[in-house]
C-alpha positions as CSV (number, residue, x, y, z in Angstrom):
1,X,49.6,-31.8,-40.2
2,X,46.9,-29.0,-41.6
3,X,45.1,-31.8,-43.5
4,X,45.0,-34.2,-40.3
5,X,43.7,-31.5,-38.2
6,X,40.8,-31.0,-40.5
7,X,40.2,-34.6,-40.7
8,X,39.7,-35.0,-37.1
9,X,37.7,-32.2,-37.1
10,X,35.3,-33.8,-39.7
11,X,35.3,-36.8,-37.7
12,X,34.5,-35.4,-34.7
13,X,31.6,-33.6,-36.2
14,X,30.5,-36.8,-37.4
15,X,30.8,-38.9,-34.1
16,X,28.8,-35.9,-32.4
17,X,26.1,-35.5,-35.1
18,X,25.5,-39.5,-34.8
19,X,25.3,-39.0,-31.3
20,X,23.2,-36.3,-31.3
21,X,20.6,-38.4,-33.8
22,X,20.9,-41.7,-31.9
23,X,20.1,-39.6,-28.6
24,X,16.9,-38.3,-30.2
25,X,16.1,-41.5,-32.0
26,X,16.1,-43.0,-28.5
27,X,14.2,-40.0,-27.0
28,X,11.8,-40.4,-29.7
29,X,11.4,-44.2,-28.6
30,X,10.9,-43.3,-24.8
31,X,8.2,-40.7,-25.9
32,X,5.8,-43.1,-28.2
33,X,6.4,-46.0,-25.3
34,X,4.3,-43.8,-23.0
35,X,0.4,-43.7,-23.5
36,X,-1.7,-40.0,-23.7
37,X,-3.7,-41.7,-21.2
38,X,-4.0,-44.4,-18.9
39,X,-7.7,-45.5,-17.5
40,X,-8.8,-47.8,-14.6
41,X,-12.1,-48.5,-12.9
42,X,-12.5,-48.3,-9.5
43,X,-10.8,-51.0,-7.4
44,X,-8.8,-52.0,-10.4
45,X,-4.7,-52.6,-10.8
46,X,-3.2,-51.9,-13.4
47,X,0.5,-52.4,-13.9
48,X,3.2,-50.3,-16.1
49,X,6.0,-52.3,-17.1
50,X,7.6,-49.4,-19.5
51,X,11.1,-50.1,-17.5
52,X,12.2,-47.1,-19.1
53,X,15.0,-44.7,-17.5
54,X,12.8,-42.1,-16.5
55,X,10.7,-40.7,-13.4
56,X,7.0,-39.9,-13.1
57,X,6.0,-36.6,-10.9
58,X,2.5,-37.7,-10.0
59,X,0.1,-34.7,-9.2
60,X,-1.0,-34.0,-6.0
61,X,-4.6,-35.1,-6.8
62,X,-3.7,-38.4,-7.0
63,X,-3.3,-39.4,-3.2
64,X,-7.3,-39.2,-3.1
65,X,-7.8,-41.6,-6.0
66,X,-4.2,-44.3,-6.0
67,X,-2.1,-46.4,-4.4
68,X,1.5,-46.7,-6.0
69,X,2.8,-49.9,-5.0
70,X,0.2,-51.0,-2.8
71,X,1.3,-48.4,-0.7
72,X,0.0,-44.9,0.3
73,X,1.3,-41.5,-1.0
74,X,1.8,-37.9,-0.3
75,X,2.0,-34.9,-2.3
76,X,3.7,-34.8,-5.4
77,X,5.4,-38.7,-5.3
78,X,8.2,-39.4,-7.6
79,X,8.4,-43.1,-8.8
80,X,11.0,-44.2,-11.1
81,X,9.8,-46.4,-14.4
82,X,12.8,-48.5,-14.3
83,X,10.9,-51.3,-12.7
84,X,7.7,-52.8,-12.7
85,X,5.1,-49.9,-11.4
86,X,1.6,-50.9,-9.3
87,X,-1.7,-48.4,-9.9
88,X,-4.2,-49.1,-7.4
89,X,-7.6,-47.5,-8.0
90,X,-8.9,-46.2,-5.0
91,X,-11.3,-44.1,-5.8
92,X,-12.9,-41.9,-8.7
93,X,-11.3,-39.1,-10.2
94,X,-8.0,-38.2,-12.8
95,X,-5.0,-36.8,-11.5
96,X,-1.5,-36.1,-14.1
97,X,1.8,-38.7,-14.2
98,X,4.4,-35.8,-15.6
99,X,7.4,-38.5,-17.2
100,X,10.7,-36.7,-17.3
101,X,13.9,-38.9,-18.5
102,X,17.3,-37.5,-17.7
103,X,15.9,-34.2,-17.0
104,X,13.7,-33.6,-19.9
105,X,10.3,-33.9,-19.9
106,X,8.6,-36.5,-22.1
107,X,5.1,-36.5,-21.9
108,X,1.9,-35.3,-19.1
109,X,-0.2,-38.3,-18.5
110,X,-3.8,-38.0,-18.1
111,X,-4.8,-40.9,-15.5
112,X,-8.5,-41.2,-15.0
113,X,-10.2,-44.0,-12.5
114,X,-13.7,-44.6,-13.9
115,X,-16.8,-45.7,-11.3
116,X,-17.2,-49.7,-11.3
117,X,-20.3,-48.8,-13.3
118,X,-23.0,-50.6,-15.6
119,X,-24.3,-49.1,-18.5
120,X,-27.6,-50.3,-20.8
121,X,-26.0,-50.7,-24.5
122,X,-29.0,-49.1,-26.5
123,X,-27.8,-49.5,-30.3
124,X,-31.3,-47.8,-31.5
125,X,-31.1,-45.7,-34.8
126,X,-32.4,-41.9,-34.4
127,X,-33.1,-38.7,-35.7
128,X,-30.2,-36.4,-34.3
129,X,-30.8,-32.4,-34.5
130,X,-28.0,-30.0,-33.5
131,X,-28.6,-26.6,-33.1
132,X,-25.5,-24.3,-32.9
133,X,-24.1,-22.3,-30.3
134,X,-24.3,-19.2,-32.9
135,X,-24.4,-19.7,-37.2
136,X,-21.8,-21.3,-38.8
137,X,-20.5,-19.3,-41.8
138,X,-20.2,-21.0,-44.8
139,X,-19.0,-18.9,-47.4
140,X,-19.1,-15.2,-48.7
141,X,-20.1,-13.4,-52.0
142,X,-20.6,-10.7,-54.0
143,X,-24.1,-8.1,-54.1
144,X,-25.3,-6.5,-56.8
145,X,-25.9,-3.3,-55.3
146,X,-28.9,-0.9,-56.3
147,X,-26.4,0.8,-58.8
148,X,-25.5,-2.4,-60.4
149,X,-21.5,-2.4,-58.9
150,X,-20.8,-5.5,-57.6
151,X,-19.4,-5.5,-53.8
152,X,-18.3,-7.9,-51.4
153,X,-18.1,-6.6,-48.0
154,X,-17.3,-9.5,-45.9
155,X,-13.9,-9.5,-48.0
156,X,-10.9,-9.8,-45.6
157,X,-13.3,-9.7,-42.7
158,X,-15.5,-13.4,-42.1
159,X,-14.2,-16.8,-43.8
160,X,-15.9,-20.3,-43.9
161,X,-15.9,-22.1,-40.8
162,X,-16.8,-18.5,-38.6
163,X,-19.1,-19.0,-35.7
164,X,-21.1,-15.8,-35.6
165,X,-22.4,-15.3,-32.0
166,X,-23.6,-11.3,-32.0
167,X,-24.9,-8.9,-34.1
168,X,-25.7,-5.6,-32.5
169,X,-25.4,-7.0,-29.4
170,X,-28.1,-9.7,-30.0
171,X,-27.2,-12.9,-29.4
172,X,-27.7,-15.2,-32.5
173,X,-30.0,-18.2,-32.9
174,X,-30.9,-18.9,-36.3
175,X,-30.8,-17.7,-39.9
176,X,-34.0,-15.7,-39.9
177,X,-33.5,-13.5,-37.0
178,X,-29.7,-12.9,-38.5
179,X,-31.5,-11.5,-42.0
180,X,-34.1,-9.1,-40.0
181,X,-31.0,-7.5,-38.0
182,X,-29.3,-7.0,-41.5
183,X,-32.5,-5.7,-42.9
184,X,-32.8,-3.1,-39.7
185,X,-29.7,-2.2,-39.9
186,X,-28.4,1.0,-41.2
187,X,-24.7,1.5,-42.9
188,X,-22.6,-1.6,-41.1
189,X,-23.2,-4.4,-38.6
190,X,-21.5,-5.2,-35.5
191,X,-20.7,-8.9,-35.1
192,X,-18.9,-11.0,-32.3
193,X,-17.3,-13.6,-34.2
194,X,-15.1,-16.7,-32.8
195,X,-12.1,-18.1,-34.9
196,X,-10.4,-21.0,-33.9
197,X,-11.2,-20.5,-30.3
198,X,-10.3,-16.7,-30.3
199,X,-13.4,-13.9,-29.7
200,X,-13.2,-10.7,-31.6
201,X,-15.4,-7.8,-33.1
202,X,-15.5,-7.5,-36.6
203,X,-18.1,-4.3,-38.4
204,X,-19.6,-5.5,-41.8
205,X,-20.8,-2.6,-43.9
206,X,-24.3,-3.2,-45.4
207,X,-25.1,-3.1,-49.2
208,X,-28.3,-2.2,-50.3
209,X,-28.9,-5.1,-53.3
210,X,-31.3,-4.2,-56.6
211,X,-35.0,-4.3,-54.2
212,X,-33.0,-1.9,-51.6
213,X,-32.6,-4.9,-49.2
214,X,-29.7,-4.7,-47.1
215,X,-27.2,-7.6,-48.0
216,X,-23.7,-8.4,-46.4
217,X,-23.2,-10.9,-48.9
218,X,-22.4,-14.3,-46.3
219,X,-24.0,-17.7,-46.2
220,X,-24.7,-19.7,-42.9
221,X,-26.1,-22.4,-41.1
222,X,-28.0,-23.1,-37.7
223,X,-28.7,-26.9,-37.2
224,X,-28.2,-29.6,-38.7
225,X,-30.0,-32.9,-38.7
226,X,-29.7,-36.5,-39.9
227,X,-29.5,-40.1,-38.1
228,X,-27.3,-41.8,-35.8
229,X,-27.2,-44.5,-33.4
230,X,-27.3,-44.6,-29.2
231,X,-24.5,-46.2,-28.0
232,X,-25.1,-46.4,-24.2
233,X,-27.4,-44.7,-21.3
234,X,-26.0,-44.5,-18.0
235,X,-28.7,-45.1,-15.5
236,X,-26.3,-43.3,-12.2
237,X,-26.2,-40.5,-14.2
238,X,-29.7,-40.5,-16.6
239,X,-26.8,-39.4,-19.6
240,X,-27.0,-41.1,-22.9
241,X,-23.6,-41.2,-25.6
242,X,-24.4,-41.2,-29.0
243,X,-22.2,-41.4,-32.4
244,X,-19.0,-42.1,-30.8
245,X,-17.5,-39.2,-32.9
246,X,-18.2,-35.6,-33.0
247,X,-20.8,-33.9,-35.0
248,X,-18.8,-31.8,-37.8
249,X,-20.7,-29.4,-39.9
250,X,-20.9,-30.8,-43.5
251,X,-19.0,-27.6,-45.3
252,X,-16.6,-26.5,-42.8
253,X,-16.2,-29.5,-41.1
254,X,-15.0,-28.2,-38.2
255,X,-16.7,-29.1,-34.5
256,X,-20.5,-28.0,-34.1
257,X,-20.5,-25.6,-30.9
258,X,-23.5,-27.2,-29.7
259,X,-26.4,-24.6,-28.3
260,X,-28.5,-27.9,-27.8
261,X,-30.4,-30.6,-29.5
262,X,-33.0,-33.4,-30.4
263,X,-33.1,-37.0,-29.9
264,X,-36.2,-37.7,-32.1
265,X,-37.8,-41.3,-33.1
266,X,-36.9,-42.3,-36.7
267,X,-37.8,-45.4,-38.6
268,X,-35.3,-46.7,-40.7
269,X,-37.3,-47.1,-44.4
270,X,-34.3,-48.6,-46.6
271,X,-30.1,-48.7,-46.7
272,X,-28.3,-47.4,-49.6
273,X,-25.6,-49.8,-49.6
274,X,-21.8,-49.0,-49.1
275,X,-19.9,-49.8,-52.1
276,X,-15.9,-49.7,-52.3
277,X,-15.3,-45.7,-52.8
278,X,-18.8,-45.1,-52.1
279,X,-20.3,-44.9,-48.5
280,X,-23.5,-46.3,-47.7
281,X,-26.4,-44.5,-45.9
282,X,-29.0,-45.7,-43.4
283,X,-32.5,-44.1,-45.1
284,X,-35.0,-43.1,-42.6
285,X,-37.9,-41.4,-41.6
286,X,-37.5,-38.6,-38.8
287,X,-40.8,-37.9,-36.3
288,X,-39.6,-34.4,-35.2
289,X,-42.7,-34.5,-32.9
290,X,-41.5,-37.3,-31.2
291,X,-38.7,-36.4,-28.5
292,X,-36.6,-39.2,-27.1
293,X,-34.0,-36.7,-25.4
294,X,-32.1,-33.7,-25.4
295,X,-28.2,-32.9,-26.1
296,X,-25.5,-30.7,-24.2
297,X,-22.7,-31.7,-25.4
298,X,-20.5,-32.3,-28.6
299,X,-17.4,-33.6,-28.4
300,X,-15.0,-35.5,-30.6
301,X,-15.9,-38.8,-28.6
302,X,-19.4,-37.9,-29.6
303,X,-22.7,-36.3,-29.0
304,X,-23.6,-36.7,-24.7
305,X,-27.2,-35.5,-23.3
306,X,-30.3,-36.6,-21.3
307,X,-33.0,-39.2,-22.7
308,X,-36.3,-39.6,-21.8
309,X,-36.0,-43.4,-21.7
310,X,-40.0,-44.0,-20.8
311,X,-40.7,-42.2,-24.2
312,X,-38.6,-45.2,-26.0
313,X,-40.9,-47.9,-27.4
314,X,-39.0,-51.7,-26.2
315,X,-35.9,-49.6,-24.6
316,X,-33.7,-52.1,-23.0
317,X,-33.2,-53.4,-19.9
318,X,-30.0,-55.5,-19.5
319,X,-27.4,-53.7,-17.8
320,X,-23.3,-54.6,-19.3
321,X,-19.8,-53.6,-17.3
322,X,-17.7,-51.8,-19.5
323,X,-14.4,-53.2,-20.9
324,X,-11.0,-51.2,-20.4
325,X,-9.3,-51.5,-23.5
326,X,-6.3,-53.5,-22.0
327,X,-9.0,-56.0,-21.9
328,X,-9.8,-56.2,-25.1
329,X,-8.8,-59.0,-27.4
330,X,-8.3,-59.6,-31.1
331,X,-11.4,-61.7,-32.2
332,X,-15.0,-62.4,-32.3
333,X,-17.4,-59.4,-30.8
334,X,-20.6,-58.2,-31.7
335,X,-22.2,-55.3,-31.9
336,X,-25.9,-54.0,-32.0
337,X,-27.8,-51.7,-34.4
338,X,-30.9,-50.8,-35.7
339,X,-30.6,-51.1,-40.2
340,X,-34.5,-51.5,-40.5
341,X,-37.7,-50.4,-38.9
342,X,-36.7,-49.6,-35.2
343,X,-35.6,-53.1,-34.6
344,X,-32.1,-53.1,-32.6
345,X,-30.4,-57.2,-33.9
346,X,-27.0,-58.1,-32.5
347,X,-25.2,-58.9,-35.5
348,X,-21.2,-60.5,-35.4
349,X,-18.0,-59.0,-36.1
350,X,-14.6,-59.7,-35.7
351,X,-11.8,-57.2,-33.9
352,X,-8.8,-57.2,-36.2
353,X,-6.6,-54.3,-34.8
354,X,-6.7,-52.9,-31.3
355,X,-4.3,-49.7,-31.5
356,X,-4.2,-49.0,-27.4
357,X,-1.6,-45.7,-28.2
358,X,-3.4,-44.3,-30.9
359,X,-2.9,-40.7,-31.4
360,X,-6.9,-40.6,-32.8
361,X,-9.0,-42.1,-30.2
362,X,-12.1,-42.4,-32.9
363,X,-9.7,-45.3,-34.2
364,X,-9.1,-47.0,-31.5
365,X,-9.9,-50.8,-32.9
366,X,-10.3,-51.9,-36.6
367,X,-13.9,-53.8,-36.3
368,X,-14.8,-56.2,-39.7
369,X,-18.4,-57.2,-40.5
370,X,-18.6,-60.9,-40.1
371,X,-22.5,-61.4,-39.9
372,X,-24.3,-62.6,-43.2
373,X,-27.8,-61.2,-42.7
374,X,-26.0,-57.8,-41.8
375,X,-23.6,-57.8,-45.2
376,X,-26.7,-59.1,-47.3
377,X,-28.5,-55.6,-46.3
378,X,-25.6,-52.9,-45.8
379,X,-22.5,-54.4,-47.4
380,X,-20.8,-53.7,-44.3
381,X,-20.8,-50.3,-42.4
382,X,-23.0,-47.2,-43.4
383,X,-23.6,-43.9,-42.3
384,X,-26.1,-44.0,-39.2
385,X,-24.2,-47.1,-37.9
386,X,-21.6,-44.7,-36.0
387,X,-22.3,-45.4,-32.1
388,X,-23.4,-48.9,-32.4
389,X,-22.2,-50.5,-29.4
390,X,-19.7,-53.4,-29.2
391,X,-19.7,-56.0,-27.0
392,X,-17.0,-58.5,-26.1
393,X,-16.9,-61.4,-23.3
394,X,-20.1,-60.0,-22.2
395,X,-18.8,-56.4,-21.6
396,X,-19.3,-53.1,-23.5
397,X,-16.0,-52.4,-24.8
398,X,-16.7,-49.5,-27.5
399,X,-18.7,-48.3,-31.0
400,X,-18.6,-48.1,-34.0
401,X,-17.0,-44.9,-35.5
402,X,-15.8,-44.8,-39.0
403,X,-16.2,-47.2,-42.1
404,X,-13.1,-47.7,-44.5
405,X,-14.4,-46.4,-47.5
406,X,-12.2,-48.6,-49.8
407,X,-13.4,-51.6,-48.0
408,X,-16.7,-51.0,-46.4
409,X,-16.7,-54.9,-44.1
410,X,-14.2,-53.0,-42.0
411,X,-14.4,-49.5,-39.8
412,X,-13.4,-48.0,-36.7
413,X,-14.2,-47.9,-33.4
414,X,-13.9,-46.0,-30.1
415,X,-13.0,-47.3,-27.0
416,X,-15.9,-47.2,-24.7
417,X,-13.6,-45.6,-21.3
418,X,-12.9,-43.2,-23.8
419,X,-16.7,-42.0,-24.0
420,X,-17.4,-42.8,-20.8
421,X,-14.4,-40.3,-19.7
422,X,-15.8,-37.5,-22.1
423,X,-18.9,-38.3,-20.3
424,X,-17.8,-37.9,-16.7
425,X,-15.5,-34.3,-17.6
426,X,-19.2,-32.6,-18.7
């Protein structure tokens, strides 16, 4: 009877553990079934068919900007997911969808209703300059001190990827004025430092190095430059969007805190080619005289800011409506970039993938190089390419992010609403 007991007992345990796996396998389901976000343009529908067991809490924002159902709603509406649900976009704004499923909640939705807007897909190669909000640290080392120890006295305190934003109570701009503080200073230096979003005070000593300099023994940076591509202006607004990811420092890569930036003219002089394990690179000269416009903003949906669009030799005209990617298909597109001189070409490509639920929203599509004239002088897609615009059925529908590096034809890219959004939030 002992032994029958314990059998049941094992069984049981067995029965519940499968339960308790199939439960969260089917949890698991509901969860990736539901988008992060879901975007509409004004005077849009868009309909969610998840029919999934669950509710949605909309927030109370949302009676200013949708209709559920073609009908009006109060504060705080409850909708169940079971059937076929109707967004109506009413007017301009984002509100929250919060989707709980037998009393657990799944996941906070992020609904944003985009102006029916036209933007002027630019595709124009530039010099890009960021300066940083503060100086990036990039590593720390030893002094030789005047008595021929060696010291390190950042040890335990600063690490790579720092943003130094004080010393003494100066706030910090560049490199140069960092090095006369040290100099001035006596036995330490007081720094404000931010690490991974927290702000704290940190004190360096100072070591005096072989000439009697003071050293703290820490390398960093202030700006960074190179060349990138325009992917829209916004004429309601007078904002450009650039890049269509965010500008990382080289070393740390970690996010550039942006303090602001330069738009300058560039010519593009030659490519190096992209070969498979080998990026290419769009070669250029940079006229840092020549302004084009200014940036505010880094984001991971790229680099936002004002342009001076008179400055712009041949700046286009032709106004495009963007493309929600639930309108996107898999096929022929194009997309429009500047690989020589300053001449913007539309060249073809074809849209392999469209991943509408990724959890990366640089990779939203997989974009292949079709276009013979543009293989025959990149090999596909290079670096300076990121924010080319691509158009589809006569709509701006996103940009070009990243390039495969085992396969340079292909690359990434970015759903427009998803830069347009980033736009709209700053």
């Amino acid at each position: 009877m002992g032994l029958l007991k314990l059998l049941n007992k094992k069984i049981l345990i067995l029965l519940l553990f499968i339960a308790t796996l199939s439960f969260s396998l089917y949890m698991f389901s509901l969860f990736t079934a539901i988008p992060n976000n879901i975007r509409l343009i004004y005077g849009s529908e868009k309909s969610l068919d998840f029919r999934l067991p669950a509710r949605a809490v909309f927030g109370p924002e949302t009676e200013n900007i949708l209709s559920i159902n073609d009908k009006p709603i109060t504060d705080n509406p409850i909708v169940s997911l079971s059937d076929d649900v109707t967004l109506s976009a009413l007017g301009s704004g984002s509100t929250q969808m919060t989707v709980n499923a037998f009393g657990i909640p799944l996941r906070r939705v992020r609904i944003d209703v985009l102006p029916d807007m036209e933007v002027i897909p630019v595709g124009r190669a530039v010099g890009v300059r960021i300066n940083s909000d503060g100086l990036m640290v990039l590593g720390i080392g030893p002094v030789t001190a005047t008595d021929g120890t060696s010291k390190n006295p950042c040890e335990g305190i600063l690490k790579q990827g720092d943003l130094l934003i004080y010393a003494n109570s100066q706030r910090l701009s560049n490199k140069e004025q960092l090095m006369q503080i040290i100099k001035n200073s006596k036995d330490f230096v007081s720094f404000k430092i931010k690490r991974d979003g927290i702000i704290s005070n940190v004190k360096i000593p100072t070591v005096k190095d072989s000439s009697g300099i003071n050293r703290i023994g820490v390398w960093v940076r202030d700006s960074t430059q190179g060349i990138g591509t325009i992917t829209y202006y916004n004429p309601a607004t007078g904002r450009f969007a650039a890049l269509g990811h965010g500008v990382q420092d080289v070393d740390t890569k970690k996010l550039l805190n942006v303090k602001g930036g330069f738009l300058m003219d560039s010519q593009i002089t030659s490519v190096r080619k992209a070969l498979k394990g080998s990026p290419g690179e769009l070669i250029g000269d940079i006229n840092t005289s020549k302004i084009f416009g200014y940036v505010k903003h880094n984001s991971n949906y790229g680099i936002y800011g004002t342009l001076e669009i008179g400055a712009i030799p041949g700046f286009p005209k032709e106004r495009y409506r963007i493309g929600l990617k639930d309108s996107i298909r898999e096929g022929p597109a194009k997309i429009l970039s500047c690989v020589n001189g300053n001449e913007v070409r539309e060249y073809d490509v074809f849209i392999e993938t469209i991943n509408r639920n990724t959890s990366d929203d640089t990779k939203g599509m997989i974009v292949r190089i079709t276009d013979p004239a543009l293989l025959a002088r990149t090999n596909g897609i290079v670096q300076g390419m990121s924010g080319s615009p691509i158009i589809q059925d006569g709509r701006l529908i996103g940009a070009i992010t990243h390039v495969f590096v085992q396969d340079p034809t292909k690359g990434y890219g970015i759903f427009i609403e998803n830069m347009l959004a980033e736009e709209a939030r700053h």
